[in-house]
N, C-alpha and C positions, 0 to 999 in steps of 0.2 A: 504493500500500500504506500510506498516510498513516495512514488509518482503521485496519488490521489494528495497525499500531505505539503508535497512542496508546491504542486500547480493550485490548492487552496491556500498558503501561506501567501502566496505571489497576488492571489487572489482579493486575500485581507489587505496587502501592502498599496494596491490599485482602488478599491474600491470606493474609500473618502475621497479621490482627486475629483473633482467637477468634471473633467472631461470624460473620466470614463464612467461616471454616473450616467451623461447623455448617452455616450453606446450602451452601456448595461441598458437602458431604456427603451434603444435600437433595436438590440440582438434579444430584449427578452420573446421568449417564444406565446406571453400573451398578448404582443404586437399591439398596437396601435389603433385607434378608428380615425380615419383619413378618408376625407370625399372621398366620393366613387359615382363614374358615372353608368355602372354596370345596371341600373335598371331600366336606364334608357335606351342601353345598348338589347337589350333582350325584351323589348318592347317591337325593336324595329324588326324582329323574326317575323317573317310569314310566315301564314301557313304554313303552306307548302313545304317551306322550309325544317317547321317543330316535324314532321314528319321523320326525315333525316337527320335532326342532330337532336339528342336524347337534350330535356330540359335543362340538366345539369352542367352541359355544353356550352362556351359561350360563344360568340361568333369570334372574339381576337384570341379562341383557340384556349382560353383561365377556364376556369372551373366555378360553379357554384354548389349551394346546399340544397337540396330536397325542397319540392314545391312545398309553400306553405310553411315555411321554417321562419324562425325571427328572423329579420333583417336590424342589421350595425344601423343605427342612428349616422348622419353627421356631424361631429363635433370634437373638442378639444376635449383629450383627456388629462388632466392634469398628474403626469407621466414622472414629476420631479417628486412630488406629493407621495403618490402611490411609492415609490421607486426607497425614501425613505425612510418611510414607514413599515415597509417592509425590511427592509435592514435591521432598523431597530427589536424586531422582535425575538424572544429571548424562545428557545427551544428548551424545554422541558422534555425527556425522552423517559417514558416508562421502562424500568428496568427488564421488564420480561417482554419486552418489543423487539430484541434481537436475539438469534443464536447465533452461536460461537460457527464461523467456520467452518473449525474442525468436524462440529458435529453434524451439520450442513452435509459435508460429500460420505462424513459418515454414512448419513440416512441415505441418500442419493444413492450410496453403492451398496447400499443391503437393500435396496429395491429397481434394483438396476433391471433387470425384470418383469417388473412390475408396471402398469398404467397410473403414472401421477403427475402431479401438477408441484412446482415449487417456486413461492416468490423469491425473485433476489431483490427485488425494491423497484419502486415507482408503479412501471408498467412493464417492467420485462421477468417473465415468469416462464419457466421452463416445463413443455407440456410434453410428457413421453406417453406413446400412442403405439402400440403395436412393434415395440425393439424401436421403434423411430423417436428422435427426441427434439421438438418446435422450440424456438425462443423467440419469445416477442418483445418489438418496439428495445433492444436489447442499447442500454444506456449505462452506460459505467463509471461519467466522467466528475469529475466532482461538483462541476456546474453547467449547465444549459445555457452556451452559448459560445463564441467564437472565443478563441485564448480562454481567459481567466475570468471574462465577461459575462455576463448573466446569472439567472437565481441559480445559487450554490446549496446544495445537498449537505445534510447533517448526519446524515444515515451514509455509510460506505457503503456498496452494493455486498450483500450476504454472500459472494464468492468472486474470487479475482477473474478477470478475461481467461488467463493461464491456467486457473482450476475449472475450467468449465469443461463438460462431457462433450462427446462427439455428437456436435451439433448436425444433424440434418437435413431443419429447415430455416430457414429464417423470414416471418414476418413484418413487415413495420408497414404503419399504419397510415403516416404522413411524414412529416419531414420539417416537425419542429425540432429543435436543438433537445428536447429534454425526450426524447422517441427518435432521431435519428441523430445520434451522436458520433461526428466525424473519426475521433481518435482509435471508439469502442470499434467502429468500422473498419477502419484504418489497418489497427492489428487484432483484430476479430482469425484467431488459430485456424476457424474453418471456412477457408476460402473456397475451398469444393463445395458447401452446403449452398442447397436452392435457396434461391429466393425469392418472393414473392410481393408485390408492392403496387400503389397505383400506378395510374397513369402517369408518364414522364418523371418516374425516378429512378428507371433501370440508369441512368447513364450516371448519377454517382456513383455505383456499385461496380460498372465498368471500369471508371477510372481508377477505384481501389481493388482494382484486379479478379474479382468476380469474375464469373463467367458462365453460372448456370441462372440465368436472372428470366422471370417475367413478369412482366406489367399487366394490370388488369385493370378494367375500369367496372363501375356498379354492374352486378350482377351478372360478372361474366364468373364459368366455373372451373375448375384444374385438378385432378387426380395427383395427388404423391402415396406411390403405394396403395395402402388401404384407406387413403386420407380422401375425403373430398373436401374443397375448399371453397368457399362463394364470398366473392366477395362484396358487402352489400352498404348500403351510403350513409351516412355519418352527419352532425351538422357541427361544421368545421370550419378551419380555414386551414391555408397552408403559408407559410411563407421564411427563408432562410435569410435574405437580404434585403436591401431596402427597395429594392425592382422586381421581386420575383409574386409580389402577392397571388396566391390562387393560380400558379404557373403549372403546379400538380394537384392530382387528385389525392383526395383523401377517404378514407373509410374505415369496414367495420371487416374482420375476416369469421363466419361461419365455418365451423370446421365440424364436418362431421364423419363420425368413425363405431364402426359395429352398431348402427342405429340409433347413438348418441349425438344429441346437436349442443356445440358449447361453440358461443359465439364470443369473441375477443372484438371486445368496444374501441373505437376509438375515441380518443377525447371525442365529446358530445356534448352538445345541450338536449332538453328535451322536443320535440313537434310531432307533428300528426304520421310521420313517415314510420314512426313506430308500430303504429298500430296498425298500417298496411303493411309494414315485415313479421308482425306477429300471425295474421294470416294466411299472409302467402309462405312463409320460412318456419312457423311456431307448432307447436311450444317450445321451446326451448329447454333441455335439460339441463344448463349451466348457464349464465351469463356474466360476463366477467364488466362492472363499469365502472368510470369514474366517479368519485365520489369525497374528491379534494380540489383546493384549490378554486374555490367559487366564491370569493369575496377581493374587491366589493362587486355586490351584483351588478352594476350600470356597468361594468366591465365586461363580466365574467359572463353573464347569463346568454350572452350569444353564441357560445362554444363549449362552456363547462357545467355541467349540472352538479347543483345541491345533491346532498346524502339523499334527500325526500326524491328529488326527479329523477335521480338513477334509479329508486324504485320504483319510482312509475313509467318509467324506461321499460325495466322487469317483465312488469307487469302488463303493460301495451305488447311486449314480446310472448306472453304467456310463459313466463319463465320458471322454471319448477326451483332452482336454486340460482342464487345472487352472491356475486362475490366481487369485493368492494378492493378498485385499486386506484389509484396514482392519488396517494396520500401517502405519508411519515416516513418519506424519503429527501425532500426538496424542496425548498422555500420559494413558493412559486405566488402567492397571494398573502391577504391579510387575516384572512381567518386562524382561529389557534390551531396550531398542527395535528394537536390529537381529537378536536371536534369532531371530525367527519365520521371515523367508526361509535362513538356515545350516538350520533344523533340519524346515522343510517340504522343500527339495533335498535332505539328506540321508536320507530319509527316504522318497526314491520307490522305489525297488525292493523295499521292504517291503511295499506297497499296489501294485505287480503295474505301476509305473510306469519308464519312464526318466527321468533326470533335463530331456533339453530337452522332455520331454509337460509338464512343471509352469513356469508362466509366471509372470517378475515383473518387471512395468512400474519404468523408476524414473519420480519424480517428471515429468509434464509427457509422458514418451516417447507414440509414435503407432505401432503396427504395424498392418501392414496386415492384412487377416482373412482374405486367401486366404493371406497366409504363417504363419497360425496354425491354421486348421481344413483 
């Protein structure tokens, strides 16, 4: 963890300067609301045209979210404000919130065998399926953002890049800094493992030497092995630089295996596209969502849902078990870090749940998936 300690030490040493307060503002991956003239662009569609380019399509080729999703207001978000008040807040870490490690590849190889799921922090969790083993949105860096720049992690990830298994597959879901992290990438051991991604992000993957890569857009579908994978739409955004907003797509990936449906969330807010995927794709036997990082809302509510809207996420999914991630890894908003699991478990019998159907890994833990679905 040498590297994670010195590139956060460089990190604390940059952070007070003013100028790189403005980048940290830049590179954070809850971005910005900046006019946009994209709904007048997608007004001027014809007909004819919606016929041929699926809604989520724009015509200069960006991307948008599922008909009938909130749309970003225009206006100034007071980006300095946010930026130090997040700083300031002090991390409380409950002692029984992480395991050791060691005991970590412990479990891992006494059920190496086995079908199970294991968080290493945020949103990248390790799914073994059939001797195959999936990692998603796989982020290891100590902060979400370019260099030393953006929200910095308090939580180390539950196992180093180095000790990780023979990864398979590999998922990611969009291509903010805190789910598509360049370094983890960068020296990611298994450069043979698939990959799977939206639209117009196979060519990072390229450039770090990849080479078994494909791109999907909503509800197209792909066999790995005994895996099927669908991948289905999100209400999101995407953006890495200050020119790239909505240049890829973003989403949710469906994975279904032995007549198991466990679907891996992308960041999300909640809208009515739920409740047509719970439908056409439901029930669901697992749903994995977010359920951190939602404050303040006049920010967050266009891309991040509350503890309460990831279960009615769930729940619009018909979803038989819920299990709560990208929380008590990352200082990414203003809410206290450990709110989101007290106020998703208190909160299941409201959304038609008991409290052991809603699942939360701590740091590093391994269960097994016949003792979840």
């Amino acid at each position: 963890m040498n590297k994670f300690k010195d590139k956060r030490n460089f990190f604390k040493f940059i952070k007070d300067k003013s100028t790189s307060l403005f980048l940290l503002m830049l590179a954070s991956c809850t971005g910005s609301i900046t006019p946009s003239n994209r709904n007048n662009e997608s007004n001027s569609i014809s007909d004819s045209e919606s016929y041929i380019r699926p809604y989520h399509h724009l015509p200069d080729g960006t991307f948008r979210n599922p008909e009938g999703s909130v749309e970003r207001p225009d206006y100034e978000f007071p980006w300095f404000k946010f930026a130090r008040e997040r700083m300031a807040i002090k991390v409380n870490i409950p002692q029984d919130h992480i395991i050791k490690s060691d005991d970590v590849l412990a479990k891992l190889k006494s059920l190496e065998d086995k079908d199970t799921i294991t968080w290493i922090g945020h949103s990248t969790f390790l799914i073994r399926l059939g001797g195959k083993t999936i990692i998603t949105d796989p982020f290891f860096s100590p902060n979400a953002g370019p260099l030393a720049l953006g929200p910095r992690r308090y939580i180390d990830p539950a196992i180093s890049l180095e000790q990780l298994p023979n990864i398979d597959l590999l998922l990611v879901t969009h291509n903010h800094y805190d789910h598509l992290d360049y370094d983890a990438t960068k020296n990611f051991p298994f450069k043979k493992a698939k990959v799977l991604c939206p639209l117009k992000l196979s060519q990072f993957y390229k450039d770090l030497n990849f080479r078994n890569i494909q791109e999907l857009d909503w509800y197209d579908q792909t066999r790995f092995d005994s895996i099927k994978i669908t991948l289905l739409p999100a209400i999101h955004w995407s953006k890495r630089t200050l020119t790239d907003r909505n240049h890829s797509l973003w989403g949710s990936f469906l994975i279904e295996y032995r007549g198991n449906k466990i679907l891996f969330c992308c960041d999300t807010a909640d809208g009515p596209v739920y409740e047509r995927l719970g439908r056409q794709y439901g029930p669901m036997d697992l749903t994995f969502v977010n359920i951190g990082a939602y404050e303040p809302r006049e920010l967050m509510k266009y891309s991040h849902a509350t503890p309460e809207e990831g279960l009615d996420i769930a729940k619009q999914l018909r979803s038989n078990k819920v299990a709560g991630m990208h929380w008590g890894t990352i200082l990414m908003s203003l809410e206290d870090p450990f709110e989101p699991p007290v106020r998703f478990k208190q909160n299941a019998k409201n959304y038609g749940y008991k409290e052991e159907d809603l699942l939360l890994f701590k740091i590093g833990e391994t269960k097994a998936l016949k003792e979840i679905i």
